[in-house]
N, C-alpha and C positions, 0 to 999 in steps of 0.2 A: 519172327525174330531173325537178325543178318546173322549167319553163320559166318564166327568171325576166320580170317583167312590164319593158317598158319607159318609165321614168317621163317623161314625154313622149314623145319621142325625143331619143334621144344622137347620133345619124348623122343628117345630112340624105340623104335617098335623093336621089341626083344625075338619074337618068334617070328614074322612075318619078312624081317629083313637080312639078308645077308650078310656074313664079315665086312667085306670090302664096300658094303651101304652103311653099316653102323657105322664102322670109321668113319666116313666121311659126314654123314649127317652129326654125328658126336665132336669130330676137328671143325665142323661148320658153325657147330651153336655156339663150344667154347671160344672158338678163333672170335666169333662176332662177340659174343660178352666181354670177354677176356685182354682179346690182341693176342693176336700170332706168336711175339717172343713170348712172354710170360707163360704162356700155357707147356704144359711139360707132355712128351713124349707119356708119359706115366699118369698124367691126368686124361688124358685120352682114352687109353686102354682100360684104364679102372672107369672110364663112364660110361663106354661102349660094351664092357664085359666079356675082354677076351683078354688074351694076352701078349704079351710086349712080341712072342714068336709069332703069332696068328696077324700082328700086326704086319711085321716087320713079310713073312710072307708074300703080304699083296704089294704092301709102300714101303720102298728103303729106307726115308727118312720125313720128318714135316714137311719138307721142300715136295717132297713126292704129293700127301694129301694139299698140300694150298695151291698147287697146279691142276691138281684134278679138279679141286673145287673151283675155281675158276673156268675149268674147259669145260666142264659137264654143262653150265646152266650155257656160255658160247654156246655150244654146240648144237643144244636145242632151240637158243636164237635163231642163230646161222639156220638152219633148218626149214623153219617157221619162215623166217624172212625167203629166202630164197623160193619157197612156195609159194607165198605171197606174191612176193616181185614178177614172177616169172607166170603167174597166174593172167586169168582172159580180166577183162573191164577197161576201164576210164585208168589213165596214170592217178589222178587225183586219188579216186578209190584204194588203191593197191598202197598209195602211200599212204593213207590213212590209215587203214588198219593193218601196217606193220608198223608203224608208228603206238597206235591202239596196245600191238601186239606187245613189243618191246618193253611198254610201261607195266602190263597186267605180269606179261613170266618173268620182270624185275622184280615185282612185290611178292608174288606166288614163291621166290624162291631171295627171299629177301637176306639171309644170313647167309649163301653163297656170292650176293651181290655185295652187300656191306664188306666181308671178309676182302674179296677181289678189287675194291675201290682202297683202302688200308693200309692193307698188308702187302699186297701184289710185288712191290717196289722191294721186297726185301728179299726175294727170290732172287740166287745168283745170276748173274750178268747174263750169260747163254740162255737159262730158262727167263729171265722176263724179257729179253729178245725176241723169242717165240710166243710169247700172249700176246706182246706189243703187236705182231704180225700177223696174227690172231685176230685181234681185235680190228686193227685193220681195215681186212678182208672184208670183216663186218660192216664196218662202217662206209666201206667204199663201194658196199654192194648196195645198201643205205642211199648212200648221194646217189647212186647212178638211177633209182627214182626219181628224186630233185631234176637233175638235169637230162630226162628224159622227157619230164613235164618242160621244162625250159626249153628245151629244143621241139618240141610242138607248138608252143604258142602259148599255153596253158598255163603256166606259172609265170612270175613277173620275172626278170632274167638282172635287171641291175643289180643283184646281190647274187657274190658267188655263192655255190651249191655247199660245196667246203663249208664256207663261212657259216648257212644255215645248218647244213649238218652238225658240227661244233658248238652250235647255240642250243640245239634240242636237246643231245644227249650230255650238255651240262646241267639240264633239268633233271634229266632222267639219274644222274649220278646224286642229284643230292636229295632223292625222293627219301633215304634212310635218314633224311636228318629231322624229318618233318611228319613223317606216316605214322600210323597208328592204328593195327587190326580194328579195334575198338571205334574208331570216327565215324563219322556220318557217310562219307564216302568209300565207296566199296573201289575194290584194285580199275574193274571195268569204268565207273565213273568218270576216274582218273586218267584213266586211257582215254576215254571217249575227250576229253577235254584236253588232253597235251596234241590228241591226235586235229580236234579241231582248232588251236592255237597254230598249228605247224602250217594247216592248209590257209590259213589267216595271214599266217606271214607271206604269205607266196599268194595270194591272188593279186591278181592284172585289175589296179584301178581302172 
């Protein structure tokens, strides 16, 4: 039987997790059930089981937790990808399974993706400046796959790299409006299939 994935987590683990992981895994699931405003500073603290000081300690304020929740799962992108990119084989290869990659640690960590697709926007002007630049990075280390295959011969080159980039990760954004731990297809599946739709778009008739 599939061991179904946990879309963030549903359970805050009480012993095994530290203050500043309950918080976040706790601002993560509310933020996703809930939405960003509506959730209270006090509904946090009472689900995570600490207090408003223990809070306040690590994060100044919500703006503090939905930046972090947003940079944490970046970061492990960014990470993976650059590993990936910068790794030996075929361009084809390398883009495919960061492509693969992207789609499985979007679902793996599905309540910091939904919350950062949402809410993001309501972060003051300076702080969503710095995701925006963030994300970015992300994305242009992304293209620079695309048009590394393009500049070999490898990919088809009439369609800018931009433009495919923008195309794939408006799939990859709207995977929370359709997924379901529960479905026939597992996160990998998934990946395996956006991963091979992307190298589909890009081959040289």
């Amino acid at each position: 039987m599939r061991a179904r994935l946990p879309c963030g987590t549903r359970r805050v683990r009480e012993t095994t997790v530290g203050v500043p992981e309950r918080l976040l895994e706790t601002a993560s699931r509310l933020f996703a059930e809930r939405g960003f405003a509506p959730t209270s500073v006090q509904e946090i603290v009472a689900a995570a089981g600490v207090t408003k000081g223990a809070m306040y300690h690590y994060y100044s304020s919500k703006d503090d937790l939905l930046q972090e929740i947003y940079s944490r799962l970046l970061a492990l992108q960014s990470a993976r990808l650059e590993e990936i990119a910068s790794g030996p084989g075929p361009v084809a290869d390398r883009l495919a399974e960061a492509a693969a990659d992207v789609v499985v640690t979007t679902l793996s960590h599905l309540d910091d993706a939904m919350v950062s697709w949402r809410s993001m926007h309501m972060l003051p002007p300076e702080r969503l400046a710095q995701v925006r630049a963030e994300r970015r990075r992300y994305h242009e280390r992304f293209r620079g796959l695309i048009e590394e295959g393009q500049a070999e011969g490898r990919f088809r080159s009439d369609i800018p790299a931009d433009l495919v980039t923008h195309q794939f990760f408006g799939g990859v954004h709207h995977l929370g409006s359709w997924y379901r731990p529960e479905g026939e297809l597992t996160p990998e599946d998934i990946g395996r299939s956006f991963a091979d739709l992307l190298l589909s778009s890009l081959a040289k008739s």
